[in-house]
C-alpha positions in Angstrom: 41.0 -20.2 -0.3 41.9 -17.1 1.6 39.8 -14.5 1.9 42.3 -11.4 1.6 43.9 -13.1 -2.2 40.0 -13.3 -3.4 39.6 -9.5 -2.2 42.4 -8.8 -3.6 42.0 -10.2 -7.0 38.5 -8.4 -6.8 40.2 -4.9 -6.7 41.9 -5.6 -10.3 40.7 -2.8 -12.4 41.2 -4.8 -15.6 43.2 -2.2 -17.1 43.5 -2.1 -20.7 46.7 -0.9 -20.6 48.1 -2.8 -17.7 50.9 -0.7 -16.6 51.6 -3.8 -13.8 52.4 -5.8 -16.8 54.6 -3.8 -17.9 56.5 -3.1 -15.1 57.0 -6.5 -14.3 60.8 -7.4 -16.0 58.8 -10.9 -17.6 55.3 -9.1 -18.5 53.4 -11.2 -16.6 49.5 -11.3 -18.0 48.4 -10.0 -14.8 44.9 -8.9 -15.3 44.3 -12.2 -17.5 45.4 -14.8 -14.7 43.7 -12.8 -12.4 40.2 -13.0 -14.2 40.7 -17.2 -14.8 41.2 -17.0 -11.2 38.2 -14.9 -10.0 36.5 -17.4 -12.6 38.2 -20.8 -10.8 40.0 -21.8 -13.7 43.3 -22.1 -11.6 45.3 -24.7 -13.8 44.7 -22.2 -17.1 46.1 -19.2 -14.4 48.8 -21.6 -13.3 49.5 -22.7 -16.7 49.8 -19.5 -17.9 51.7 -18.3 -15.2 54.3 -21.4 -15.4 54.6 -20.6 -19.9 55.2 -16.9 -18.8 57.7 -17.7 -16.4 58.8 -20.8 -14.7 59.7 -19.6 -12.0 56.6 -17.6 -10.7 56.3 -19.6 -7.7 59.8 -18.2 -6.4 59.8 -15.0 -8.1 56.1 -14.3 -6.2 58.4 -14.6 -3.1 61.3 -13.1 -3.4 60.6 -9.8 -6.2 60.6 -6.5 -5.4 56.9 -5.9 -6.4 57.1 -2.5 -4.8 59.2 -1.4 -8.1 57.9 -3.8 -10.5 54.2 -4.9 -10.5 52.9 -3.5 -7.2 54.4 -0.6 -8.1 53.0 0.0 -11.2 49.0 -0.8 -10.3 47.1 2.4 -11.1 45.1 1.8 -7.6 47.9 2.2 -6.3 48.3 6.3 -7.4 44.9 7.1 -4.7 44.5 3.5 -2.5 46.8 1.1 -1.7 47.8 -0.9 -5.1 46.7 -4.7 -5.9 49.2 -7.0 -4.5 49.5 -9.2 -7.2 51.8 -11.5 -5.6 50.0 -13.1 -2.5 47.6 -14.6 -5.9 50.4 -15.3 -8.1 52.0 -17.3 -5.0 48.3 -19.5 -4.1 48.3 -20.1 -8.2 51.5 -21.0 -8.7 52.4 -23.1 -5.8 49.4 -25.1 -6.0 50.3 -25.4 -9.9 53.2 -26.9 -9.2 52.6 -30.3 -7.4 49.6 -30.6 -10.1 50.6 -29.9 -13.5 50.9 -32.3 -16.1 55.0 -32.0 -17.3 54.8 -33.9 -20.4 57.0 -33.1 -23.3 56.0 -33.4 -26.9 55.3 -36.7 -28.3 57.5 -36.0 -31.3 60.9 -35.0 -30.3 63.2 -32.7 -31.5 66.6 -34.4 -32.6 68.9 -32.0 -30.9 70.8 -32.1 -27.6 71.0 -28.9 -25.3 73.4 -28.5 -22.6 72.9 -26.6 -19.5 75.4 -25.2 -17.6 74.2 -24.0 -14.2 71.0 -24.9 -12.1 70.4 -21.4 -10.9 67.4 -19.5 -12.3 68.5 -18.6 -16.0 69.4 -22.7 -16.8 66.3 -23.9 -14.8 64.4 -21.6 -17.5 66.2 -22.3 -20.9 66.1 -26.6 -19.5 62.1 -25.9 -19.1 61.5 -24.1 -22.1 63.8 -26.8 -24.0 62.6 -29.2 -22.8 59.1 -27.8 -23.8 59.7 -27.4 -26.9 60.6 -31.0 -27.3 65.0 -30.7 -27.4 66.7 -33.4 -24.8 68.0 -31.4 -21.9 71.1 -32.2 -19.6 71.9 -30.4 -16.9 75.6 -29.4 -15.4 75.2 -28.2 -11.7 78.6 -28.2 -9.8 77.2 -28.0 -6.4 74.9 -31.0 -4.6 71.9 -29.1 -5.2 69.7 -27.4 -7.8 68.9 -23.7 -7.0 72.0 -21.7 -7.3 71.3 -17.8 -5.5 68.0 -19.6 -4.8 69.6 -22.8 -2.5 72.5 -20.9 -1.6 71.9 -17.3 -1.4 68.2 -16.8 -0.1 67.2 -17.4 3.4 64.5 -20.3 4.3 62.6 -17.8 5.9 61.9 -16.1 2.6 62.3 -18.9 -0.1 61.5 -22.2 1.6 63.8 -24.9 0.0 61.7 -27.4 -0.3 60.2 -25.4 -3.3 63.1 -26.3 -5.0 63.0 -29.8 -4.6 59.5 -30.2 -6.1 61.2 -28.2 -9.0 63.6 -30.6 -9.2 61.0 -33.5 -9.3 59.0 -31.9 -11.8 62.2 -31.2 -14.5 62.7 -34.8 -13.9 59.1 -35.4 -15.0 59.9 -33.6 -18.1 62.4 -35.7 -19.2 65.5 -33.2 -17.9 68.4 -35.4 -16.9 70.6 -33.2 -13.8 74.1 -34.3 -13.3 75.1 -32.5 -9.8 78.4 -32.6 -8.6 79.8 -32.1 -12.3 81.5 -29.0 -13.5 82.2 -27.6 -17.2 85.5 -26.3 -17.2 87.5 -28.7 -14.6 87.0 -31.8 -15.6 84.8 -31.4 -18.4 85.5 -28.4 -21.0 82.7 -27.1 -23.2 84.7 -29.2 -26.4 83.8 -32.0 -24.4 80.1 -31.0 -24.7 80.1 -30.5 -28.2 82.1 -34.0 -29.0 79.3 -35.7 -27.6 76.3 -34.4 -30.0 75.3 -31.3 -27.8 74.4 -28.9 -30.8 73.8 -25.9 -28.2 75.4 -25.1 -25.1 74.0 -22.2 -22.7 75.4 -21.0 -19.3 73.9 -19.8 -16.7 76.5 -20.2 -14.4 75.7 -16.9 -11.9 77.7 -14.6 -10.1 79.1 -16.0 -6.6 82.0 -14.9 -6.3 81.9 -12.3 -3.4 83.2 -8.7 -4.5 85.8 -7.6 -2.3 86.5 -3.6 -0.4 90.4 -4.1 -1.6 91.2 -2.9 2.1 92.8 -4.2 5.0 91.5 -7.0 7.2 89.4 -8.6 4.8 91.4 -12.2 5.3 90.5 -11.8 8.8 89.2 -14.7 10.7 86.6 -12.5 11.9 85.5 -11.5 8.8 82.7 -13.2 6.2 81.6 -12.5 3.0 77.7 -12.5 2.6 77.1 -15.5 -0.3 79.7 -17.8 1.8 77.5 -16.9 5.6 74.1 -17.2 4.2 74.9 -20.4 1.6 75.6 -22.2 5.4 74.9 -20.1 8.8 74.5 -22.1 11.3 78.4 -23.2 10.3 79.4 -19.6 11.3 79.8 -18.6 15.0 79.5 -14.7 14.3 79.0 -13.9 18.1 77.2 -11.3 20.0 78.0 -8.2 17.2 77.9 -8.2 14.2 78.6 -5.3 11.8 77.1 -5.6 7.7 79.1 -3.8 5.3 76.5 -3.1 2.6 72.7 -2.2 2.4 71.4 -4.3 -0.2 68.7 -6.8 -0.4 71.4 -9.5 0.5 72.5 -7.8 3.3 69.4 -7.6 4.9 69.0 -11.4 4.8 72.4 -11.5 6.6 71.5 -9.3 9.1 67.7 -11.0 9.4 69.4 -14.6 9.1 71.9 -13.6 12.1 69.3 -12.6 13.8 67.3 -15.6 13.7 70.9 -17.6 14.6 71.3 -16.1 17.9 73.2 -12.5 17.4 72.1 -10.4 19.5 73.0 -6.9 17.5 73.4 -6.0 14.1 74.4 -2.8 12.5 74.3 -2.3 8.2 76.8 0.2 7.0 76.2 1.8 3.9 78.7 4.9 2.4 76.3 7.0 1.5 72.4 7.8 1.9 70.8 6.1 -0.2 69.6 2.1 0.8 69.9 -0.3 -2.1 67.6 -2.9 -0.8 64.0 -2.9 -1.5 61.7 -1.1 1.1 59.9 -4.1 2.2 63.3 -6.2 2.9 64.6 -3.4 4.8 61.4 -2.4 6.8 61.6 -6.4 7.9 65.3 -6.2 8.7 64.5 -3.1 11.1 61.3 -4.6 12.6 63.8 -7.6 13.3 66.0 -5.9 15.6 68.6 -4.6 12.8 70.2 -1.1 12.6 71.3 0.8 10.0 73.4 3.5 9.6 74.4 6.2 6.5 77.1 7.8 5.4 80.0 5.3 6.8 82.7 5.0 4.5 84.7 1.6 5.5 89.0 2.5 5.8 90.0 -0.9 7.7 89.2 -4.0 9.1 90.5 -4.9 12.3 89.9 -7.5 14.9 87.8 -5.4 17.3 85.4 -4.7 14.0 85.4 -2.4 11.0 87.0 1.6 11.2 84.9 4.0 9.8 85.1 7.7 8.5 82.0 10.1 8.1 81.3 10.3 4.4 81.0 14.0 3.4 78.5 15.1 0.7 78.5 17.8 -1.7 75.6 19.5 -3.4 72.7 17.3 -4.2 74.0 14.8 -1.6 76.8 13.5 -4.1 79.5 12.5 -1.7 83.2 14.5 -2.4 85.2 12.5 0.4 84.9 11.8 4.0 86.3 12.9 7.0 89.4 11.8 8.7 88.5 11.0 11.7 88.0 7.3 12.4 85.5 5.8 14.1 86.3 2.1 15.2 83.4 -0.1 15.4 83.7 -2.5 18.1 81.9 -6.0 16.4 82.9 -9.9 17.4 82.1 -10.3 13.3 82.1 -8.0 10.5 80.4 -9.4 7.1 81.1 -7.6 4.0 77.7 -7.4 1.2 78.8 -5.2 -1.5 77.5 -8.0 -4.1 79.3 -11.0 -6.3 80.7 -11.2 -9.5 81.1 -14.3 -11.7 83.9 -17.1 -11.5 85.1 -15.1 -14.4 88.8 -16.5 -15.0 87.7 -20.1 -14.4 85.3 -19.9 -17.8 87.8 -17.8 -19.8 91.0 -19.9 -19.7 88.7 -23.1 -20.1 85.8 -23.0 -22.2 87.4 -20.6 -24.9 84.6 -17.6 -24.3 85.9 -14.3 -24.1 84.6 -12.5 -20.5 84.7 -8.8 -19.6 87.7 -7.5 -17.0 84.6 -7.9 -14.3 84.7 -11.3 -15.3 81.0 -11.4 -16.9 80.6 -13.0 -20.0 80.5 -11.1 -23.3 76.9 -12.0 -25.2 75.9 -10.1 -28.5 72.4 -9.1 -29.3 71.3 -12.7 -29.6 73.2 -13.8 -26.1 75.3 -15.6 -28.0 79.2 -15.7 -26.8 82.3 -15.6 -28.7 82.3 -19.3 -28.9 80.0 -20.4 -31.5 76.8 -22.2 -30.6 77.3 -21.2 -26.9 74.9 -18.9 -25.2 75.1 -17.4 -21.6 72.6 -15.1 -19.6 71.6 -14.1 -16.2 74.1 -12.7 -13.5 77.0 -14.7 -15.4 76.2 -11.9 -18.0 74.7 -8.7 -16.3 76.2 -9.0 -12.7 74.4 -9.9 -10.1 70.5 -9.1 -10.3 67.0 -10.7 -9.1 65.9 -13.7 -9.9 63.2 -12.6 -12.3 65.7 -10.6 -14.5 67.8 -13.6 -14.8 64.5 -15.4 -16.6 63.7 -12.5 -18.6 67.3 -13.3 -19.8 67.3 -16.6 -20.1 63.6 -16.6 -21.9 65.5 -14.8 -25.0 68.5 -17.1 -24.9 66.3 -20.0 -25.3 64.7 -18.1 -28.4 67.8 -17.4 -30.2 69.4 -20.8 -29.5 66.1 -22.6 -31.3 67.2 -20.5 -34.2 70.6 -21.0 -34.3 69.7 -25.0 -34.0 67.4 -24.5 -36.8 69.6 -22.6 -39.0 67.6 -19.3 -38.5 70.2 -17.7 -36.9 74.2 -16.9 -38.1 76.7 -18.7 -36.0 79.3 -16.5 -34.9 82.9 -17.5 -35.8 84.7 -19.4 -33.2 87.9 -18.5 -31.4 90.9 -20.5 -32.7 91.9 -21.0 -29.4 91.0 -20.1 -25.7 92.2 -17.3 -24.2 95.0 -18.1 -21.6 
């Protein structure tokens, strides 16, 4: 066992009022699984761990713990605060090859349909299947994962993670048709024909968000999801400029990096950086640049035009100047985040979505379609992978109820929207 997660786990305060906990978007029991572990008991940690959340393995990669349970450690007001995350990451992945993924002997006589392998339907087909329900799910790509296959470098999220997740779902009784999407060939009245009493979707946001400005259809330029769901497909060259500073823009900028650019520069309009401190102290210590205050006019085929952004009081920016600055780049990638396949599940499945294309849920994430539940970025836009299980952990909730009557269906729309 490493020695730096046992020190670690030793500088736990045991806080009664764990304000780790409570920063972390799931509540993790932190300062319970990290007594079991100071006590050995690592399949009650990982146990717990895998109830609370089942994706803790991934989500002790790839969260921001410096604004969620890092963050939040009270050693961390004088000393440097527990990392929490090197310990949930031992726990969990050991957990994983070793736990027992049984289901309950007696079964629950209802069918659940999953729409999406990303992180919300890998949660609500676990806790389904848990609970005893027979789980199918609809992935439309080859592989399970969604943002996790596709969107997060192997660098950060190794995918072989994901294939002992898929192993273990199988174990559990979770049937996975890949290659199969709801709303093309199959519509969600399809579903229901065929004895599915409750349908969720988790279908994610991957649709790239465009700038709306000229050049985008270049043949020079990328958008972010479609470069880092493939890379070594793209042949970005020498220079590469990032539109964007979020977290997925540094894992373009790290990930070109890695596939032979030699120089890449992150562009973001104003001052502020929307990426994480970690993921953006990596990205520099890689060899990236970044630069403020560049408000993108154009795209051309020498690189992106810029003008200097200016700001008002309180650095609240009031326009930008109008001299442009061409940036001379053999690729330009634009990361300014996704949005859902929005139209695709509107004129098909009968569910009423937003004019950003995100799916309309009520209190109980249930959608306008009755017995239909959606959460995660299909719902919120796109966010991390842990706020996509917090999500998805109160879908599965309110669909048990409405299965078992607890909860009122909502009436259905007479006919899909067009």
């Amino acid at each position: 066992m490493p020695l730096h997660i046992v020190t670690e786990a030793e500088r736990c305060l045991q806080c009664k009022n764990p304000m780790c906990q409570k920063g972390c978007p799931v509540h993790t029991p932190i300062p319970q699984v990290i007594q079991l572990f100071k006590e050995h008991k690592l399949m009650e940690a990982g146990e717990m761990l895998f109830r609370n959340n089942p994706l803790s393995l991934v989500c002790s990669m790839v969260c921001n713990h410096a604004k969620q349970c890092a963050g939040n450690c009270i050693r961390g007001r004088k000393d440097s605060p527990v990392h929490f995350s090197s310990i949930e990451t031992y726990i969990s992945d050991m957990y994983l090859d070793r736990m027992h993924a049984s289901v309950p002997l007696k079964r629950v006589d209802k069918k659940v349909a999953v729409i999406g392998a990303g992180p919300a339907g890998i949660t609500v087909a676990v806790i389904m299947a848990s609970e005893g329900y027979h789980v199918t799910i609809f992935e439309w790509k080859s592989k399970i994962g969604g943002v996790m296959q596709y969107g997060i470098p192997e660098f950060r999220l190794q995918k072989s993670i994901l294939d002992r997740y898929e192993a273990r779902l199988e174990e559990m009784g979770i049937q996975i048709r890949l290659n199969a999407t709801i709303g093309s060939i199959l519509m969600i009245d399809d579903l229901f024909r065929d004895g599915y009493d409750s349908i969720f979707v988790g279908t994610g946001a991957e649709r790239p968000r465009t700038l709306g400005i000229k050049g985008e259809s270049l043949g020079n330029v990328h958008f972010a999801m479609n470069y880092l769901a493939n890379p070594k497909a793209h042949h970005l060259g020498n220079r590469v400029a990032v539109i964007g500073v979020g977290n997925a823009a540094m894992d373009v900028a790290r990930t070109a990096l890695r596939n032979g650019t030699h120089s890449v520069t992150l562009y973001a309009m104003g001052k502020e950086i929307a990426a994480s401190s970690s993921e953006v102290a990596y990205a520099e210590l890689d060899g990236a640049e970044i630069e403020t205050g560049m408000q993108v006019q154009e795209i051309t085929e020498d690189g992106p035009v810029f003008c200097r952004t200016i700001y008002g009081e309180n650095d609240e920016i009031i326009g930008h100047e109008d001299e442009r600055i061409q940036v001379h780049a053999d690729s330009t990638i634009i990361s300014i985040s996704q949005i859902p396949r929005g139209k695709l599940v509107r004129t098909t499945s009968g569910l009423t979505a937003a004019e950003s294309g995100l799916l309309i849920v009520d209190e109980n994430y249930m959608t306008t379609r009755a017995g239909v539940f959606a959460a995660g970025d299909v719902v919120t836009g796109a966010k991390t992978v842990v706020h996509a299980v917090d999500g998805a952990k109160k879908a599965a909730e309110a669909m048990m109820k409405y299965m078992n009557g607890e909860l009122e269906a909502k009436p259905e729309n007479d006919k899909p929207s067009e």
